[in-house]
C-alpha positions as CSV (number, residue, x, y, z in Angstrom):
1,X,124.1,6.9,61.1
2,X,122.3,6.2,58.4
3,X,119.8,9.6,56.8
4,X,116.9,9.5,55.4
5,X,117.5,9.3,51.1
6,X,117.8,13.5,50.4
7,X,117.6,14.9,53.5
8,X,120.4,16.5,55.1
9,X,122.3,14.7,57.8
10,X,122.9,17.9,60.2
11,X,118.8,18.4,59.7
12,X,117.7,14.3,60.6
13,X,119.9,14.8,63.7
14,X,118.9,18.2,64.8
15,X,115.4,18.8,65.0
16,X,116.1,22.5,66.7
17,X,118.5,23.2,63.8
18,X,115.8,22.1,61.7
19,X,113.6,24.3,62.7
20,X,115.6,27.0,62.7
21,X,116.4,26.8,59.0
22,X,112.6,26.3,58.3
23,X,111.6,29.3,60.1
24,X,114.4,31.4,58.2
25,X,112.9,30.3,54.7
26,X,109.4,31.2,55.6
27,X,111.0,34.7,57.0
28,X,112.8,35.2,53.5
29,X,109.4,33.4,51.6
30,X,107.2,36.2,53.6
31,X,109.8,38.9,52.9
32,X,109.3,38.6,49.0
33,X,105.6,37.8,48.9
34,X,105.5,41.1,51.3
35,X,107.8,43.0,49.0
36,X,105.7,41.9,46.1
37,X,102.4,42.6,47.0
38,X,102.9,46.1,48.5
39,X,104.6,47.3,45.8
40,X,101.7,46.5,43.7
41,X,99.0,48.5,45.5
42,X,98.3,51.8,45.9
43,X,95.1,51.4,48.2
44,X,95.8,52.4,51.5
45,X,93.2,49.6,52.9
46,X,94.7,46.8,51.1
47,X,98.5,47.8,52.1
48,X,97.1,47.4,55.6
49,X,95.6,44.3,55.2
50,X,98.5,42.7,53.6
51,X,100.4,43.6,56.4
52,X,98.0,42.5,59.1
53,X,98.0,38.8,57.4
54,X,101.8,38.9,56.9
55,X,102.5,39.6,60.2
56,X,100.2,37.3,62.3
57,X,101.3,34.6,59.3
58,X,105.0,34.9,60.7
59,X,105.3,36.3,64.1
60,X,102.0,35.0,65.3
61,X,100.8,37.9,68.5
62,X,97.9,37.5,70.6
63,X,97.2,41.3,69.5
64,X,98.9,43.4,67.6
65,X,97.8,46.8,66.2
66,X,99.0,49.2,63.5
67,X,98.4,53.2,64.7
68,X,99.1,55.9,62.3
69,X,100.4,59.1,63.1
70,X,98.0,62.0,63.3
71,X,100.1,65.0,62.3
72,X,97.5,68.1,63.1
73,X,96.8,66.4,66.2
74,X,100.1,64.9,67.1
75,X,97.8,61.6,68.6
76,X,98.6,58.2,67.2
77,X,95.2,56.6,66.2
78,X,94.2,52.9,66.1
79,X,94.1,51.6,61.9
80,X,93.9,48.5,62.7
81,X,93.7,46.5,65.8
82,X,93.4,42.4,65.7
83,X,93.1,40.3,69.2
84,X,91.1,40.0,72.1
85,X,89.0,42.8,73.2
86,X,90.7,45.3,70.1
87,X,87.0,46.4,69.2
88,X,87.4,48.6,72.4
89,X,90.3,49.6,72.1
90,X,89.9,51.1,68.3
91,X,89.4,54.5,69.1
92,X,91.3,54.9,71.8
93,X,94.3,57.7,70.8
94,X,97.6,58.2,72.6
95,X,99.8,60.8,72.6
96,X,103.3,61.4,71.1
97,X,105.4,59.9,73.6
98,X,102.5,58.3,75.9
99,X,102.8,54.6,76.5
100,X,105.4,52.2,74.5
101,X,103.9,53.3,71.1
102,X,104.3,56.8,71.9
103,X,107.4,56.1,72.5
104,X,108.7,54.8,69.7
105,X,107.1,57.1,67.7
106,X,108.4,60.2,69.8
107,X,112.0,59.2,69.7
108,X,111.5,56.8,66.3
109,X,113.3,53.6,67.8
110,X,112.5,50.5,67.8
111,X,111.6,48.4,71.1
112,X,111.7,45.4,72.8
113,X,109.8,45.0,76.3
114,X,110.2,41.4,77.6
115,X,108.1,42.3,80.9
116,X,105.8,45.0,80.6
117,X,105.5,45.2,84.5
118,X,109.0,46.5,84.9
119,X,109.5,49.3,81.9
120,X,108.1,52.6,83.2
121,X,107.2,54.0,79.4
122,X,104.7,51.4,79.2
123,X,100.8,52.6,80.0
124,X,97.8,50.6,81.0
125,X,95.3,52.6,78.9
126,X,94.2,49.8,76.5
127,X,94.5,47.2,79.3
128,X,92.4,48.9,81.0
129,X,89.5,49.6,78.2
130,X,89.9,45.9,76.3
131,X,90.4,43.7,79.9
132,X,93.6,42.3,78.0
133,X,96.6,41.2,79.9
134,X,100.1,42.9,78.3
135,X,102.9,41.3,79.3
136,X,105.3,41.5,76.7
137,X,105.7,44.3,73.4
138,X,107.4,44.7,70.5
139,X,107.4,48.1,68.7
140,X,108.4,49.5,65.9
141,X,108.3,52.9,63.9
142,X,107.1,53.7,60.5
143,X,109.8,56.2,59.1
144,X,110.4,56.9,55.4
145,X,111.9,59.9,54.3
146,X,112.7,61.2,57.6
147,X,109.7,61.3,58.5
148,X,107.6,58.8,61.1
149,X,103.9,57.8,59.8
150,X,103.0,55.4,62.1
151,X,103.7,52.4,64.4
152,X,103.5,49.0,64.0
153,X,103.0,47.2,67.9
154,X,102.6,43.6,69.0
155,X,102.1,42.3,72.3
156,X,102.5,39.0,73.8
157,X,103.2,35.9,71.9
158,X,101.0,33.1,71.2
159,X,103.3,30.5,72.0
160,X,104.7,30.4,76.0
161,X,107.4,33.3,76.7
162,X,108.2,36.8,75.7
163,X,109.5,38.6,72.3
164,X,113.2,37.7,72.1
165,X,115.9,40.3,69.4
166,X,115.0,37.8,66.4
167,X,111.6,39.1,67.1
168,X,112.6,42.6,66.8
169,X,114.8,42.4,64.0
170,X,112.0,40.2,61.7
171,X,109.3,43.1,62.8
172,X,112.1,46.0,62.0
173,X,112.4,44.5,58.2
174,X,108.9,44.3,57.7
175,X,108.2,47.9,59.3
176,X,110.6,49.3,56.1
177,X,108.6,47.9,53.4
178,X,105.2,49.0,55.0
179,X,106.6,52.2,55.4
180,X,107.5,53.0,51.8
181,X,103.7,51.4,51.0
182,X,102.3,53.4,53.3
183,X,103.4,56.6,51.6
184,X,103.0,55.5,48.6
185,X,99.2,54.9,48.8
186,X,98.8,57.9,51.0
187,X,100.2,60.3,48.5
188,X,98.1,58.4,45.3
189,X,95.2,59.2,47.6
190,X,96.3,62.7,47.9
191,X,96.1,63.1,44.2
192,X,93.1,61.6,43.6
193,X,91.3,63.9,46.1
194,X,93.0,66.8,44.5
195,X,90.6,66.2,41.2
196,X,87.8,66.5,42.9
197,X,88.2,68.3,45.9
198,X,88.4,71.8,46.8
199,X,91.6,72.5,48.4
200,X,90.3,75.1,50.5
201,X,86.5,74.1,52.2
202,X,87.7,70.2,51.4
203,X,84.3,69.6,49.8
204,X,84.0,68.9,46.4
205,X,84.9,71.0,43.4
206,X,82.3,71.7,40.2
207,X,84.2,69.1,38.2
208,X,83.4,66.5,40.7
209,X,80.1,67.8,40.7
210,X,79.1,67.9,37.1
211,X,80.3,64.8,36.5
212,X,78.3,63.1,40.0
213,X,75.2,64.7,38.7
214,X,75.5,63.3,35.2
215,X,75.8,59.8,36.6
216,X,72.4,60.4,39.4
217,X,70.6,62.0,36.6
218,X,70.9,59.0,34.4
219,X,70.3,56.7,37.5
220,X,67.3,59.0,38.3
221,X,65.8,58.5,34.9
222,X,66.4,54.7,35.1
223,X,65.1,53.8,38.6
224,X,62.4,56.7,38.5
225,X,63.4,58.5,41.8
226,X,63.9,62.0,41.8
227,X,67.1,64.3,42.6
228,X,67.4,67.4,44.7
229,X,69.5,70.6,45.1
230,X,70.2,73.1,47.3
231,X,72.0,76.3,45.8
232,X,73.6,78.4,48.7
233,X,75.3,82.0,48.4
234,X,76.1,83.4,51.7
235,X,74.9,87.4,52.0
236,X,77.3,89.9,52.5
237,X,80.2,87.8,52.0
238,X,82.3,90.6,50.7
239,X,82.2,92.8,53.3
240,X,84.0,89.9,55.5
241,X,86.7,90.0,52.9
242,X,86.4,94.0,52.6
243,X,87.0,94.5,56.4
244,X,89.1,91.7,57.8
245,X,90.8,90.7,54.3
246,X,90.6,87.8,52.3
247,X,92.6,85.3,54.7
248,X,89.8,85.6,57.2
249,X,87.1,85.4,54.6
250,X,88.8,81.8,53.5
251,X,89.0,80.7,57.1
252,X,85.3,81.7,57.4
253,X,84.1,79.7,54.0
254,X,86.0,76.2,55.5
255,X,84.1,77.1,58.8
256,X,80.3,77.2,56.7
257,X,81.8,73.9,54.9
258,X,82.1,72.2,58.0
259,X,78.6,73.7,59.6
260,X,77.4,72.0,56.0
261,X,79.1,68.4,56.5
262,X,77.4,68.3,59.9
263,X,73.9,68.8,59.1
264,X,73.6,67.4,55.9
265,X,73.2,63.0,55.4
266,X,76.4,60.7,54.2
267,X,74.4,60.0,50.9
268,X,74.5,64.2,50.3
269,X,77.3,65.5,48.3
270,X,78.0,69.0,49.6
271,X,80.6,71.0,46.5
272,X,82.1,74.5,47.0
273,X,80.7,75.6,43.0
274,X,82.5,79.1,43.4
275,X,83.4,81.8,45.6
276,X,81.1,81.6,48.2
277,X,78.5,79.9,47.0
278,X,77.7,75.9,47.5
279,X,75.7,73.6,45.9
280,X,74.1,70.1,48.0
281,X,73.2,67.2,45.6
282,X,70.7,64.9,47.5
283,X,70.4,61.6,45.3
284,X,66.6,60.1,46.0
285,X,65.1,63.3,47.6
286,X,62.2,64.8,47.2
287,X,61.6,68.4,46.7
288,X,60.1,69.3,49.8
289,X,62.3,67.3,52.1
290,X,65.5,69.3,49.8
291,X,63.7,72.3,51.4
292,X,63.7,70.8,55.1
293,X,67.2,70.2,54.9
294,X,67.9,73.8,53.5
295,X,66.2,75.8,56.2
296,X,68.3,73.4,58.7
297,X,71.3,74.9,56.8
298,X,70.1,78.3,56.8
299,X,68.9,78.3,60.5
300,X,72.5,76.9,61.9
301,X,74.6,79.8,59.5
302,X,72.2,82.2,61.1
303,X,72.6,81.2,64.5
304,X,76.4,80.5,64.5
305,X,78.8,82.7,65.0
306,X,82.3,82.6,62.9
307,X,86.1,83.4,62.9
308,X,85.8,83.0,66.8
309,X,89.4,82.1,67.4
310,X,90.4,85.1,65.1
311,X,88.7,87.2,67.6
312,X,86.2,88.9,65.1
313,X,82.9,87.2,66.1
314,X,81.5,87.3,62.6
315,X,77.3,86.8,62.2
316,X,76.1,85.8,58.7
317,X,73.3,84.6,56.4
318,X,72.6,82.4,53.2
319,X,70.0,82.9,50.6
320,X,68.9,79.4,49.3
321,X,67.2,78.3,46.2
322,X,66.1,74.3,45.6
323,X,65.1,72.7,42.7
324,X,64.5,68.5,42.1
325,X,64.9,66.4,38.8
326,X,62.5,65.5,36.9
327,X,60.0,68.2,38.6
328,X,61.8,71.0,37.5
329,X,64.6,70.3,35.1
330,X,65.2,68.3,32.4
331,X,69.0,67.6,32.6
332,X,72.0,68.4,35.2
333,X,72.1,71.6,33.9
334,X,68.4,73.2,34.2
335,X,68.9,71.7,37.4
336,X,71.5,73.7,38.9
337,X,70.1,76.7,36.7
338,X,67.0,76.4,38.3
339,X,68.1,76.3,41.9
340,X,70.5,79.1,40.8
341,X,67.3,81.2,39.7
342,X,65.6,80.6,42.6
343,X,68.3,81.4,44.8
344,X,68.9,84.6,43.2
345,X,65.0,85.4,43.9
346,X,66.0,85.7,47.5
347,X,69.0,87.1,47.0
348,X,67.7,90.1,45.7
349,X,65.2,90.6,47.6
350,X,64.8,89.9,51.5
351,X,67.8,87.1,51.5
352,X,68.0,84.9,54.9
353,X,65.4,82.9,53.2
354,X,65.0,79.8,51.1
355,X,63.2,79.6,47.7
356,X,61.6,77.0,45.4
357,X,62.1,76.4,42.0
């Protein structure tokens, strides 16, 4: 039979084989531009989105979704989740060992589920929520160093028929790179909130803050708006430490940072400056509305009650001082002296109160 000038005979007169061999040099193409491209990011976000165009790109899912592993909760939540009704499903959570991905996770194999109807580990959660059809899953783990991160989960093909071993194998290879990138970005991001977070409250530390407030205070003087601050020093601190010892009085200080985190905006920067005293920068805030948001602060301390779980039931209060660039300071620091000063004005005398620079 006569071939077609530089094509290969066995190719022209097997179309299957054909394809075969051109799927297995897109798998090995898509292996390196994976390889590649991971290695070359440390962004958590963009590791993720490599991987979500790599793997639609060659195994092609209706859905598919990539859950990492929440350790304090031992729950697998949704990262990412592409396909029909996955903007219901996003935060949905399962736990270890609940449905195919908790699974896989639990026992840190990989699976193949050709029929979904007829494997007992699978669960109709998501179904149910998203009004999507499963009838077929592949799964796999995210394990480097021992230890499992994550799962990477697809379910039903977009061509006729179910996951076949090729399937499972391609999805395994790909799981061991993204793995590796995973960790990689996750413990650069690690670091970098180490510099500027407090490792105890997780708010952040007066070296984030000075610098933050260097940066507003120029963008205050250049777009005219003003800047305020809350200065907080919780009363009586150190009898907590004094009479339940200093374990319960750190347990105690993350508890005020997370009464803090709730009240205060997403704009607000809320920084542990020392001890146990806190300082709220409020970009494009006005004195008086600094002041609002401080007696919110001081009214929720005063009403909560702390180191419940410890059994101790402790009651406390904060004396607060506020102060707002340019009205009251000329640079970042007369601002944070001036809230200091009028925090101390309280503090010495009735505290449980807020003052004004």
């Amino acid at each position: 039979m006569e071939t077609v000038k530089g094509q290969n005979s066995s190719e022209y007169c097997d179309p299957a084989g054909a394809r075969e061999l051109q799927q297995k040099r897109l798998q090995i193409t898509t292996f390196n531009e994976i390889g590649k491209a991971l290695t070359s990011s440390l962004d958590l976000k963009e590791v993720l989105r490599i991987v979500m165009d790599k793997i639609s790109e060659l195994l092609q899912p209706k859905n598919w979704s990539l859950l990492l592993l929440d350790d304090e909760r031992n729950e697998l939540k949704f990262e990412i989740v592409i396909g029909p009704g996955s903007e219901k499903i996003k935060d949905l959570r399962l736990k270890l060992g609940e449905g195919v991905a908790g699974w896989v996770a639990r026992e840190r194999q990989p699976l193949l589920v050709a029929d979904v109807s007829k494997d007992p580990r699978f669960s109709k959660k998501a179904d149910e929520v998203s009004s999507f059809k499963t009838q077929s899953i592949i799964c796999v783990p995210l394990i480097t160093r021992g230890k499992c991160l994550g799962v990477i989960e697809l379910i039903n093909k977009v061509e006729e028929g179910s996951f076949v071993e090729d399937d499972l194998l391609v999805l395994t290879t790909l799981s061991d790179y993204t793995a590796i990138a995973i960790e990689n970005a996750i413990l650069f991001n690690r670091v970098q909130e180490l510099t500027i977070t407090d490792d105890l409250t997780k708010l952040y530390n007066s070296r984030f803050l000075h610098s933050r407030l260097e940066y507003e205070v120029e963008r205050a003087q250049r777009f005219k708006n003003p800047i305020s601050m809350i200065f907080l020093d919780l009363d009586f601190f150190k009898e907590v430490n004094d009479s339940f010892g200093h374990l319960c009085g750190s347990r105690l200080l993350k508890e005020v940072a997370q009464l803090i985190i709730g009240i205060i905006r997403n704009v607000d920067m809320a920084c542990r400056y020392g001890g146990d005293e806190f300082i709220i920068l409020m970009p494009e805030t006005r004195k008086e509305n600094a002041v609002i948001a401080a007696e919110k602060i001081r009214a929720a301390i005063k009403d909560a009650t702390f180191l419940k779980d410890d059994g101790i039931n402790v009651r406390l209060t904060g004396s607060f001082g506020v102060a707002c660039f340019p009205e009251d300071a000329f640079d970042k620091d007369s601002l944070i002296q001036m809230a200091d000063n009028a925090m101390y004005r309280v503090k010495t005398t009735t505290k449980d109160g807020v003052a004004k620079a």
